[in-house]
ZAVEXSE-361459 format. One line per 2 residues: number of its first residue (from 1); their letters; for each residue x, y, z of C-alpha. Coordinates in steps of 0.2 Angstrom, whole numbers, always signed. Layout:
NUM) A) X Y Z  ...;
This chain:
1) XX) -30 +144 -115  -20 +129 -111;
3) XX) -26 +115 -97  -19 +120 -80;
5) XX) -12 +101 -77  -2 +106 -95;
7) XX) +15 +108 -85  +12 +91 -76;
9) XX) +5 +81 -89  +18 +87 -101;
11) XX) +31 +80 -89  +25 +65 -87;
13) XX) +24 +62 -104  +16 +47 -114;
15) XX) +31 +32 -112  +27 +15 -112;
17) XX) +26 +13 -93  +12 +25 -92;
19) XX) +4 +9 -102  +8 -4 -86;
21) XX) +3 +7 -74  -15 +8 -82;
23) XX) -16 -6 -87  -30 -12 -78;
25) XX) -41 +1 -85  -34 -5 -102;
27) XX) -33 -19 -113  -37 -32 -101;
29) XX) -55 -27 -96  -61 -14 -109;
31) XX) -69 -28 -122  -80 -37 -108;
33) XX) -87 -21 -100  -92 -13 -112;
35) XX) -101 -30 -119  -107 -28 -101;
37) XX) -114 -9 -103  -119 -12 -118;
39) XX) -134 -27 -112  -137 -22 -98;
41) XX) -147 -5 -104  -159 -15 -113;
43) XX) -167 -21 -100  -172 -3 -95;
45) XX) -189 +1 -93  -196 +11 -108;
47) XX) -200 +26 -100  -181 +26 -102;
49) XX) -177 +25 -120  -169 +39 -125;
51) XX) -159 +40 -109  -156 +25 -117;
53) XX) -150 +28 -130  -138 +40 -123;
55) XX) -128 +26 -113  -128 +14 -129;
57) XX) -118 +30 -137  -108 +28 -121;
59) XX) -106 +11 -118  -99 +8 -137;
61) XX) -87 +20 -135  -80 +11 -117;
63) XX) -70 +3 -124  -58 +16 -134;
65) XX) -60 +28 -117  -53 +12 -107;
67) XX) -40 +8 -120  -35 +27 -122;
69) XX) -32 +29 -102  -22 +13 -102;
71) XX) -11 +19 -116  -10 +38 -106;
73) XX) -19 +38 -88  -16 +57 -88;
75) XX) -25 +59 -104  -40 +73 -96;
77) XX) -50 +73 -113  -51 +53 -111;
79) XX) -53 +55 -92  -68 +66 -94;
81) XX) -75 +55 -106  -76 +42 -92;
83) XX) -84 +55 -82  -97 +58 -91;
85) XX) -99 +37 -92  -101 +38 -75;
87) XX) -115 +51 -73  -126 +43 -85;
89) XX) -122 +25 -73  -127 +35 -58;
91) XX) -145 +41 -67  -149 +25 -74;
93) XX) -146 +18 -56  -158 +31 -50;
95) XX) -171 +26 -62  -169 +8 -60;
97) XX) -186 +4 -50  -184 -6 -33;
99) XX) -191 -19 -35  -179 -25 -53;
101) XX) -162 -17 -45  -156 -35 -36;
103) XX) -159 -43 -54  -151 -29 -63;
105) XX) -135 -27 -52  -133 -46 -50;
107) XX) -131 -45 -71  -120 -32 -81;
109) XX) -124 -16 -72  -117 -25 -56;
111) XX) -100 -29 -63  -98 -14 -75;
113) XX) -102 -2 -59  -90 -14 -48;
115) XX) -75 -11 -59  -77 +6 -59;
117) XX) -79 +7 -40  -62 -5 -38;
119) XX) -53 +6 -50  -58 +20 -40;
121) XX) -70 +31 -49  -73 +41 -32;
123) XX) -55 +49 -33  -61 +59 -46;
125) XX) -72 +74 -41  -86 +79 -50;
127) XX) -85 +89 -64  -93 +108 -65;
129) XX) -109 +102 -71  -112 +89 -60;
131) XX) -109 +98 -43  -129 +103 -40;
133) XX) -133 +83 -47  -120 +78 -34;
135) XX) -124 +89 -19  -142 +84 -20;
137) XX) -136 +64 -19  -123 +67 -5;
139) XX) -139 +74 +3  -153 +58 +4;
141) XX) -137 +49 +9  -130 +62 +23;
143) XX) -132 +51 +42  -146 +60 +47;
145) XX) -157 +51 +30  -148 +33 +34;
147) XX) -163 +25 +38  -174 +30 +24;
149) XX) -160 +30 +10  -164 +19 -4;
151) XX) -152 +7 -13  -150 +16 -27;
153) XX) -145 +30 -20  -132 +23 -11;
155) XX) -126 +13 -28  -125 +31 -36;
157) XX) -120 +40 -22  -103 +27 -21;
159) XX) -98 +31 -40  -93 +49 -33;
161) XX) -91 +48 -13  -83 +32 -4;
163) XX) -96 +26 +8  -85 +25 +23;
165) XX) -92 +46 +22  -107 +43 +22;
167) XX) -114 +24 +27  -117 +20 +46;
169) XX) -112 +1 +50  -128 +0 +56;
171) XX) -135 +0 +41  -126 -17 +34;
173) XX) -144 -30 +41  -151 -19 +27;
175) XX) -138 -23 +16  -140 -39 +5;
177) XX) -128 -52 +1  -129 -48 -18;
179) XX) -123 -29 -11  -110 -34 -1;
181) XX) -93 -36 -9  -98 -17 -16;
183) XX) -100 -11 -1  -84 -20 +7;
185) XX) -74 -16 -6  -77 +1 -5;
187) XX) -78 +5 +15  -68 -8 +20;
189) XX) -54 -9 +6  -38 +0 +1;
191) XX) -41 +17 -4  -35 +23 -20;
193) XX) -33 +42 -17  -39 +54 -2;
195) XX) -43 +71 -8  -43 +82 +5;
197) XX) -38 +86 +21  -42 +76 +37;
199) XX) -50 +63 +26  -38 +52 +33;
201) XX) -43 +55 +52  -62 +53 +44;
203) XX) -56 +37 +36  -48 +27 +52;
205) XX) -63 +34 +63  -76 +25 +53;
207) XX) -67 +11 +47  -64 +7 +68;
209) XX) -82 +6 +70  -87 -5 +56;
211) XX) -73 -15 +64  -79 -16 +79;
213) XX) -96 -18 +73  -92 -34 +63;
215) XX) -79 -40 +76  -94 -40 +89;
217) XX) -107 -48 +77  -99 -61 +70;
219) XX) -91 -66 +84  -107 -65 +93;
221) XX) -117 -76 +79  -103 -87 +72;
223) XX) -117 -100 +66  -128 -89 +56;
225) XX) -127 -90 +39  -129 -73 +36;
227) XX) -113 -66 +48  -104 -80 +40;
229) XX) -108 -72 +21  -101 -56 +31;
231) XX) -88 -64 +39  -82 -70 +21;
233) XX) -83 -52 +13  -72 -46 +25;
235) XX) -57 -58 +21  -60 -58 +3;
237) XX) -59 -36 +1  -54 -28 +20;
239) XX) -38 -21 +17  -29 -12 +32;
241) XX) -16 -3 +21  -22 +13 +23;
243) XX) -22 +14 +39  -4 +17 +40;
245) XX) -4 +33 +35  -13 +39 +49;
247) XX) -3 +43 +66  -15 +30 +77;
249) XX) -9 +16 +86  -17 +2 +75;
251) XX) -15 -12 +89  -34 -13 +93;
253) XX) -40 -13 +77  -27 -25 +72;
255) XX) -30 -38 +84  -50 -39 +79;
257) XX) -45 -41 +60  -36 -55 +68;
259) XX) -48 -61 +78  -60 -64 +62;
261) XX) -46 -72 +53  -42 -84 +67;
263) XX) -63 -87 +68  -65 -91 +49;
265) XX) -51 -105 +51  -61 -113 +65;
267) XX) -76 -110 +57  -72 -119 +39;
269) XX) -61 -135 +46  -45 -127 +52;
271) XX) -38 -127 +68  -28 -111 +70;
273) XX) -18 -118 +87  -8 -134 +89;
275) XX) +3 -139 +104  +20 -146 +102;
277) XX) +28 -158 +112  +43 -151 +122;
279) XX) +59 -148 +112  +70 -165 +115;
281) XX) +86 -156 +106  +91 -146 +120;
283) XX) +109 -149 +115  +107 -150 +95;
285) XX) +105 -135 +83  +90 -124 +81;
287) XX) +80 -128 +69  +73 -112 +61;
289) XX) +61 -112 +48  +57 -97 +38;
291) XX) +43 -93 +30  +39 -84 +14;
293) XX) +25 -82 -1  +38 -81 -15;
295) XX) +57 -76 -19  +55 -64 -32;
297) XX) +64 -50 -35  +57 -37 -21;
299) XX) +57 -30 -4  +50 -41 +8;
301) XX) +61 -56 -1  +78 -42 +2;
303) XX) +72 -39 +19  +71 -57 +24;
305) XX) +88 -63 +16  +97 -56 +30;
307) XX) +86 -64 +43  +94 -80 +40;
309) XX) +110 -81 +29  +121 -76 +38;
311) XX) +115 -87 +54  +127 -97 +64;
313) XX) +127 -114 +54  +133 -123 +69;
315) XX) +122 -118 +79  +104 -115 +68;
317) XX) +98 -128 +54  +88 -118 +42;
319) XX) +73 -124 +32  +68 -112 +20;
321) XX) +49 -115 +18  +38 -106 -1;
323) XX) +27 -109 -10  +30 -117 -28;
325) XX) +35 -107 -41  +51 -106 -54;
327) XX) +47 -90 -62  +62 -87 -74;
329) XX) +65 -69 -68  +67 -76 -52;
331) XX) +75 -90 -54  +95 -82 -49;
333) XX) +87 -74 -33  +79 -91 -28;
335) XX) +96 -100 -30  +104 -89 -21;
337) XX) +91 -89 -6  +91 -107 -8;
339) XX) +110 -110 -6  +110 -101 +10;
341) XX) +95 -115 +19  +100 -131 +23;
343) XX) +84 -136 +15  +69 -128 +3;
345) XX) +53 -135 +6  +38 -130 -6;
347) XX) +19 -132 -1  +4 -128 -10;
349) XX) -8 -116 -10  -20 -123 +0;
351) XX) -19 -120 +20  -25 -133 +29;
353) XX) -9 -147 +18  +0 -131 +20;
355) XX) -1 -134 +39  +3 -151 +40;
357) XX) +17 -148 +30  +25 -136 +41;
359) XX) +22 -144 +58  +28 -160 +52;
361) XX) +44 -151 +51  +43 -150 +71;
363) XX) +52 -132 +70  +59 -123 +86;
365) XX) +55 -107 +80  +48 -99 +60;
367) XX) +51 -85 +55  +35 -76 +42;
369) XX) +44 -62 +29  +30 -56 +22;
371) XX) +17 -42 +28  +2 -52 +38;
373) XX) -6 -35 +43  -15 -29 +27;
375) XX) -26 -41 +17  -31 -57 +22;
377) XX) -26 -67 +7  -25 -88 +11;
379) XX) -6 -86 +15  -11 -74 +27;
381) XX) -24 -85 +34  -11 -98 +34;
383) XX) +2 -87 +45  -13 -84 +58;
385) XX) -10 -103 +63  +3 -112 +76;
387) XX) +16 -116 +63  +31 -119 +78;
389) XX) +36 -118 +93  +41 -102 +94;
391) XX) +36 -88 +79  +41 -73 +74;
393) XX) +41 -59 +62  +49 -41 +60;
395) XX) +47 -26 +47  +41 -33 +32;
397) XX) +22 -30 +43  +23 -10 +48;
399) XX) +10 -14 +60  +7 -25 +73;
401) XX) +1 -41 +63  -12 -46 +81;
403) XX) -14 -65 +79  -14 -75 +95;
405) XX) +0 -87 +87  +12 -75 +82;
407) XX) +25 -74 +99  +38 -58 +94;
409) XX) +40 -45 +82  +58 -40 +79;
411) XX) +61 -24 +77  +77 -10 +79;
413) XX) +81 +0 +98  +84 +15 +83;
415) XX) +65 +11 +77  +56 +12 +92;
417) XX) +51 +26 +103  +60 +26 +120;
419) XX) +44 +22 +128  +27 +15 +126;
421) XX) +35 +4 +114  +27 -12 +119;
423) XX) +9 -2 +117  +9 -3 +99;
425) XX) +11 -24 +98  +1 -38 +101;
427) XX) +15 -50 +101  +33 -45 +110;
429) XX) +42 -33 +105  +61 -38 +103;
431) XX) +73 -26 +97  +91 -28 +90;
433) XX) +106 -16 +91  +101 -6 +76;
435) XX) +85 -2 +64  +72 -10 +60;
437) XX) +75 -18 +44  +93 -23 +35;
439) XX) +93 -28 +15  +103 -42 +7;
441) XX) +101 -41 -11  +110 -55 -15;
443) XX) +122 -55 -31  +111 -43 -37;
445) XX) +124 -35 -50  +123 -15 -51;
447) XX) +115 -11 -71  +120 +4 -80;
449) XX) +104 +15 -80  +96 +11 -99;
451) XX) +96 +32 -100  +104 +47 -93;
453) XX) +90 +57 -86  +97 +75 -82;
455) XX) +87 +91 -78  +84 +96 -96;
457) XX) +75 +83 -100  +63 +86 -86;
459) XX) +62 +103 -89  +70 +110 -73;
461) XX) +82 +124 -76  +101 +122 -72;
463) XX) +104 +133 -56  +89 +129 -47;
465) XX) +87 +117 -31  +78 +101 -34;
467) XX) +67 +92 -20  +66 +75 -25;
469) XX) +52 +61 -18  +49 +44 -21;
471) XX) +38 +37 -10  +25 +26 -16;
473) XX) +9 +37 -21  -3 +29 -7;
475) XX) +11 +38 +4  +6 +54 -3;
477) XX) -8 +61 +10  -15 +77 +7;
479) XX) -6 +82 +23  +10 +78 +17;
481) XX) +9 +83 +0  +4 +101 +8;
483) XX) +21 +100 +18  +30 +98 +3;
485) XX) +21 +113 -8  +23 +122 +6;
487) XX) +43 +118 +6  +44 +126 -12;
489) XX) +34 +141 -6  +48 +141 +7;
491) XX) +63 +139 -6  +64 +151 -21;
493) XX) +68 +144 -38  +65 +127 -32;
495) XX) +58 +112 -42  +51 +96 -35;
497) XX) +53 +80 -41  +40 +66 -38;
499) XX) +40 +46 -45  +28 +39 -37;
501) XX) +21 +24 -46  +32 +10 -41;
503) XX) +24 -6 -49  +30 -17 -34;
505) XX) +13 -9 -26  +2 -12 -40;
507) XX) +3 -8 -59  -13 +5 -57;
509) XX) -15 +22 -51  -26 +36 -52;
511) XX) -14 +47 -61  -28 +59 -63;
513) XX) -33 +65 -49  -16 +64 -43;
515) XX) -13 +79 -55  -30 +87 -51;
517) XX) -27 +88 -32  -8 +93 -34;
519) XX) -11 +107 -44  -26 +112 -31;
521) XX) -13 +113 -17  -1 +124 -27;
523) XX) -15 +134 -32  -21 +137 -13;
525) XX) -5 +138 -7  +3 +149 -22;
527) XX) +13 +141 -29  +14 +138 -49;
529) XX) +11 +120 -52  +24 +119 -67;
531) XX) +36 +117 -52  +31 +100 -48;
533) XX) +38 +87 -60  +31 +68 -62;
535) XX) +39 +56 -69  +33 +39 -75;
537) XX) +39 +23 -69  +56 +19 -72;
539) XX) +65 +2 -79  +76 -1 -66;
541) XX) +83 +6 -51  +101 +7 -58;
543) XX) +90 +22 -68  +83 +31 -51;
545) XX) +98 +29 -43  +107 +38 -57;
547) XX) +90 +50 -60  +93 +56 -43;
549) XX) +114 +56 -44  +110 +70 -59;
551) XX) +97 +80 -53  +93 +80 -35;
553) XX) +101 +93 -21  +86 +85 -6;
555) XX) +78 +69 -3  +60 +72 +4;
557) XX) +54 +54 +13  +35 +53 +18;
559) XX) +26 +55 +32  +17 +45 +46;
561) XX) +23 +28 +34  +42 +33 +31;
563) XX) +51 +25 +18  +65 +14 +19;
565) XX) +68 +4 +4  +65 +19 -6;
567) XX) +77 +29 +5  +91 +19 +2;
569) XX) +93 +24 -17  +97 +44 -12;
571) XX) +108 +39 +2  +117 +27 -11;
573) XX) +120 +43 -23  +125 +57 -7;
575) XX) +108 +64 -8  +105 +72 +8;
577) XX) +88 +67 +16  +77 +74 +25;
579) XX) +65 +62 +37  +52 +67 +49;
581) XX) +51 +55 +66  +35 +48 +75;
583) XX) +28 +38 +88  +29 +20 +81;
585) XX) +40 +10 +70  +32 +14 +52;
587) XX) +35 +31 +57  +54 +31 +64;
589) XX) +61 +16 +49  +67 +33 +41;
591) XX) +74 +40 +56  +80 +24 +62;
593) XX) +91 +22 +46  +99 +41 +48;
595) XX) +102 +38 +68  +111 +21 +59;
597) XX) +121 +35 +52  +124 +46 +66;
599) XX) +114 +58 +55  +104 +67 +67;
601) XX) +104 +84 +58  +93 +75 +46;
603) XX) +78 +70 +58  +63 +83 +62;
605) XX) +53 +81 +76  +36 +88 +67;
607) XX) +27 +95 +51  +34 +114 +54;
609) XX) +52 +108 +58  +51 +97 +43;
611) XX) +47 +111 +32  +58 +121 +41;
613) XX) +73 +110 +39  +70 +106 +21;
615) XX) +70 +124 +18  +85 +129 +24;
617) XX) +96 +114 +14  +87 +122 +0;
619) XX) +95 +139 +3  +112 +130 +10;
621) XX) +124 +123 -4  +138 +123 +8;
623) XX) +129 +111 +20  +123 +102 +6;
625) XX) +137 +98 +1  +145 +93 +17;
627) XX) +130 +81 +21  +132 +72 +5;
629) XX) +150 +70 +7  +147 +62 +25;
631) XX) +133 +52 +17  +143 +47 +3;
633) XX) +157 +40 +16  +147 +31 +29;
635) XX) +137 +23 +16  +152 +13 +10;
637) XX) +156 +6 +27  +140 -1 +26;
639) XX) +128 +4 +39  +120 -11 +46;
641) XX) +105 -9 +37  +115 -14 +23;
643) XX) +126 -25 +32  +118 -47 +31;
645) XX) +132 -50 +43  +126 -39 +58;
647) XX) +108 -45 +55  +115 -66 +56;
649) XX) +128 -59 +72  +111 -51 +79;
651) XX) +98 -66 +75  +107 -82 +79;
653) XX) +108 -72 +98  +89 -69 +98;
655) XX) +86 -85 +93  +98 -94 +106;
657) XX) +89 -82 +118  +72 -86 +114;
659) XX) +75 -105 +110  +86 -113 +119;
661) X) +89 -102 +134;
């Protein structure tokens, strides 16, 4: 009998992306971990040995199972393999005695288990034989045994459940420092893959107690070395990214992560605010700095061209403001953003120079293009400070990004909800005439795709009606991939079509259990899983754009995070697309696009008229075919999130607003 993934796998197929997006689990790491494993079980005790000798077996063949996953992550014999890894790790944690296990973890063990837990072993589930040895763990580690729970345990119990399930915040006095950027990593960080139901509801409830935990400790105890250990986990792995596909307002939370940001600068030799002397150019031009990490080739650089360059010249000087780098692939896009500044200034890496660079510029206002409301990397840090007199940001952060310094978020009157807008942000909310985000991808030349994809070669049958999805994987909920089964339940002889792994995220995904849950929900829901089709990462977007062009009849966007890069490539091709509408800006960018496009039709209010809507396009061809005429029209005009002139007509009057009058 044949694998139930077979229809999947087979579909996604073994090209050489599969190879970048694994390849963290690949070539780079395999040859020093499994040194690693291979040490560290010597220094069992010798009670142990023929355990031992089990994980030698193991630990000598690490290195083909990693190299074999980065060559085909969707390879289940190779993934097992690993599987099988991991439950001898887990046992030889169990028998390392208390008293040896600091030493132990501190060496090979430490960092072999850490990979594995920043790769995301926990996605996967346990395998049949492992469900008793797993039950019982879950168990000693279940709340009500929090405070008799051993390390150990906990170490084991992380290789198969995320902590934030299961470990308390009160617990983290007994934690040592030597545990810490494990536990981080793992309660506070991104998370790779939520396999069930509600786990996200599970996920923001905890994660907003440790934050509050660690927001009233370490503001409470800023001198103690210990909370200042904390304090420095915290910035190094809390990552608020997964927070957005929740439906919360994220404003609370949002401001305390800022809070410790803001408290590390003061705390290591920065001073986070600054006082500029009055503006003396009341009748000269504005000087506008803007602010960003790098101009390469992607979204947040796209979404910030049109913020400046197409500003009033007479009115607004422009300083472009990056960090140093010449990277050849980028080296077109940085001439073009540089030509449209009056000036390119570069500054290092480090923060506090970084600083005095910028204020020297004495700007009237700076605009930040990047997202400040995920991790808390140094240019982060560096964007919590008073950088001008007046800042500002706008959609390349989803969320409110909750620093004190930060004055206004920009966002678009068709992004926001008609009221309680203001609730969501820390800073104030101005909107323009229009959505939230416009792109300028400069001279950006349209590529002829490097192959024709049609429906043959992705096995879907001429005749049948396609869904298509590409919002990025971490999009991809339970709930919403549930939403989406449920459409082709809905829709007879319908396919979907997912390609999820865009490498502007990260080049590594759990491809695995990303097939093992999919195939669950058409399981339980009934459908067969040979309907869905995943693809691979593509080359180039001329080859998505003409994927979709070939095969799509709908375009499925996400939801509570709704796309809006990615939505641009069906509308580009007349694919009609449906989007659900929420409560705060991540959630209407979507909505905010079609309203752009007086495409109302398009725009569910919730789950059931989503699945409802999608499901009759499915059955319509007529109306199809209408919307996709209409699409294809309005997109030519171009709507303003296409259009860098609105964006500079729009900006240069915010910025007289806000600056000089």
């Amino acid at each position: 009998m044949r694998d139930p993934l077979f229809p999947l796998l087979s579909a996604f197929g073994t090209s050489r992306g599969i190879e970048q997006v694994h390849a963290r689990l690949g070539r780079g790491s395999t040859a020093r971990l499994s040194t690693q494993i291979r040490l560290l079980y010597s220094v069992m005790p010798g009670a142990e040995n023929e355990r031992n000798k089990v994980l030698i077996m193991y630990s000598r063949r690490l290195e083909e199972i990693l190299t074999q996953l980065g060559r085909n992550p969707a390879d289940l014999i190779w993934a097992r393999r690993m599987l099988d890894l991991r439950h001898e790790l887990a046992r030889t944690l169990l028998a390392t005695p208390a008293e040896r296990l600091e030493s132990v973890y501190k060496g090979d063990l430490g960092e072999a288990c850490f990979t594995l837990l920043n790769g995301g072993i926990s996605g996967y589930p346990p395998l049949e034989q492992e469900r008793q040895f797993v039950a019982d763990l879950m168990r000693q580690v279940t709340v009500d045994n929090a405070n008799h729970v051993t390390l150990n345990t906990i170490l084991a119990a992380m290789l198969y459940e995320n902590p934030y399930k299961y470990l308390p915040c009160e617990l983290l006095p007994g934690i040592p420092v030597w545990l810490l950027r494990t536990v981080f990593r793992c309660v506070l960080g991104q998370q790779w893959l939520f396999r069930e139901k509600s786990e996200i509801e599970f996920y923001y409830r905890n994660l907003s107690r440790w934050v509050d935990y660690l927001h009233a400790n370490i503001l409470d105890n800023p001198a103690s070395a210990r909370w200042q250990e904390v304090l420095r986990a915290f910035l190094q792995y809390a990552s608020f990214v997964s927070l957005y596909f929740s439906w919360h307002n994220l404003r609370h939370i949002c401001r305390q992560r800022a809070e410790l940001i803001e408290l590390a600068q003061e705390l290591w030799g920065d001073r986070p605010d600054f006082e500029f002397a009055p503006r003396a150019r009341e009748t000269g031009r504005i000087r506008f700095g803007v602010l960003m990490q790098d101009l390469d080739p992607r979204s947040e650089t796209y979404a910030t061209l049109p913020v400046f360059a197409h500003l009033d010249r007479e009115a607004i000087e422009i300083i472009l403001i990056t960090r140093a780098m010449r990277e050849k692939k980028s080296a077109e896009l940085e001439k073009y953003c540089a030509a449209r500044a009056d000036r390119l200034v570069e500054i290092p890496a480090d923060i506090k120079t970084s600083v005095e660079i910028i204020r020297a510029l004495d700007l009237d206002a700076i605009w930040i293009g990047t997202n400040m409301a995920a991790g808390a990397s140094t240019f982060v840090q560096l964007c919590a400070h008073r950088l001008a007199r007046v800042q500002l940001t706008g959609g390349c952060s989803p969320v409110t990004t909750g620093f004190r310094n930060m004055d206004v978020f920009v966002s678009g009157d068709l992004a926001e909800p008609s009221h309680g807008a203001q609730e969501q942000y820390t800073e104030r909310l101005t909107c323009m005439n229009g959505p939230v985000l416009c792109f300028d991808f400069g001279q950006q030349q349209e590529r002829a795709p490097s192959q024709i994809i049609n429906r043959a070669m992705l096995g879907i049958p001429e005749g049948v009606t396609v869904y298509a999805a590409g919002a990025n994987f971490f999009k991809i909920t339970p709930e919403l991939e549930e939403a989406w089964i449920r459409i082709l339940a809905a829709t007879p002889d319908s396919r979907l079509l997912l390609y999820p792994f865009n490498l502007n995220w990260t080049n590594y995904y759990l491809v695995g259990p990303f097939f093992l849950r999919i195939t669950a929900t058409c399981k339980r829901l009934g459908v067969e899983a040979g309907r869905v089709v995943v693809k691979p990462p593509l080359p180039d977007i001329a080859d998505v754009r003409a994927m979709l062009g070939n095969v799509a009849d709908i375009y499925l966007d996400s939801f509570p995070h709704s796309g809006m890069t990615s939505l641009i490539d069906p509308l580009l091709v007349g694919v009609p697309t449906v989007v659900l509408e929420g409560n705060s800006q991540r959630s209407r960018m979507a909505s905010g696009a079609l309203r752009d496009m007086d495409l109302p039709e398009l725009i569910a209010s919730d789950g059931e008229s989503y699945i409802r809507l999608a499901a009759e396009l499915g059955q319509d061809r007529e109306r199809r075919q209408r919307l996709a005429g209409e699409i294809r029209h309005k997109m030519a005009k171009p709507p303003k999130f296409l259009d860098p002139a609105w964006c500079g007509v729009e900006m240069t009057r915010l910025l007289k607003d806000l600056v000089v009058r």
